[in-house]
C-alpha positions in Angstrom: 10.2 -15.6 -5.5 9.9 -12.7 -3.3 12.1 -13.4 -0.3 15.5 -12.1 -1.4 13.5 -9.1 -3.5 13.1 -5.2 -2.1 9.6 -4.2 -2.2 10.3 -1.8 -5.2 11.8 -4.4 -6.7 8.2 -6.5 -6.9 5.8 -4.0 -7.0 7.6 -1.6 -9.3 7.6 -5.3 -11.6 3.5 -5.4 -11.2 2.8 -1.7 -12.0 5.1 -2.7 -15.0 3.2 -6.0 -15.9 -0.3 -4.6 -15.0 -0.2 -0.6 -15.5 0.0 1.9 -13.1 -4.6 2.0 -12.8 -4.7 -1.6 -12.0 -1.3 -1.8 -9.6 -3.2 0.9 -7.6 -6.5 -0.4 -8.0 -4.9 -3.6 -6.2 -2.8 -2.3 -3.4 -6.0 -0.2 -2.5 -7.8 -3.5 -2.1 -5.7 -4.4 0.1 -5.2 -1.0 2.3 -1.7 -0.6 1.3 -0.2 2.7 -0.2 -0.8 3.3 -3.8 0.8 5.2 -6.2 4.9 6.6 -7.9 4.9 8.2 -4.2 4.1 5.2 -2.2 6.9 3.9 0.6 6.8 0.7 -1.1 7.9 1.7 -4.0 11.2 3.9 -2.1 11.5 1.2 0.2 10.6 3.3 3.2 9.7 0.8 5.6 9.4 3.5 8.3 6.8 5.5 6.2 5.1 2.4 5.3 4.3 1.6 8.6 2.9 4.9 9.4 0.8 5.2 6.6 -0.7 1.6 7.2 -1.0 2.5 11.3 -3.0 5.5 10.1 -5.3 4.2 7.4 -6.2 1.1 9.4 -7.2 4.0 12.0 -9.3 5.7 9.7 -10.9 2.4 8.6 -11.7 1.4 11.8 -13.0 5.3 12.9 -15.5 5.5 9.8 -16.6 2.1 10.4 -17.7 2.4 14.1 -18.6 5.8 14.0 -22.0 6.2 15.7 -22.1 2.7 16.4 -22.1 3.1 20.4 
């Protein structure tokens, strides 16, 4: 269903289907970028891999922090 599909293709489909609250609500779940602005809705596979690289940073910073 999703192989021969662009990632705007899909996900533009789900906000569609589920509105824009719960579309966000879902890719948040999952640390991925939310959101008319997000790469996977431009197909910017270059910008999504920065954005992921840096939030699984952050994730990982606020959960260790002072855990020494």
């Amino acid at each position: 269903m999703l192989s021969k599909r662009t990632p705007s293709d899909y996900f533009s489909e789900i906000r569609t289907k589920h509105g824009g609250s719960e579309a966000d609500e879902l890719l948040r779940s999952h640390l991925l970028p939310e959101g008319v602005n997000s790469p996977l809705l431009k197909d910017d596979f270059e910008k999504f891999l920065d954005w992921r690289e840096q939030t699984l940073k952050d994730v990982i910073c606020r959960r260790t922090q002072g855990n020494d």
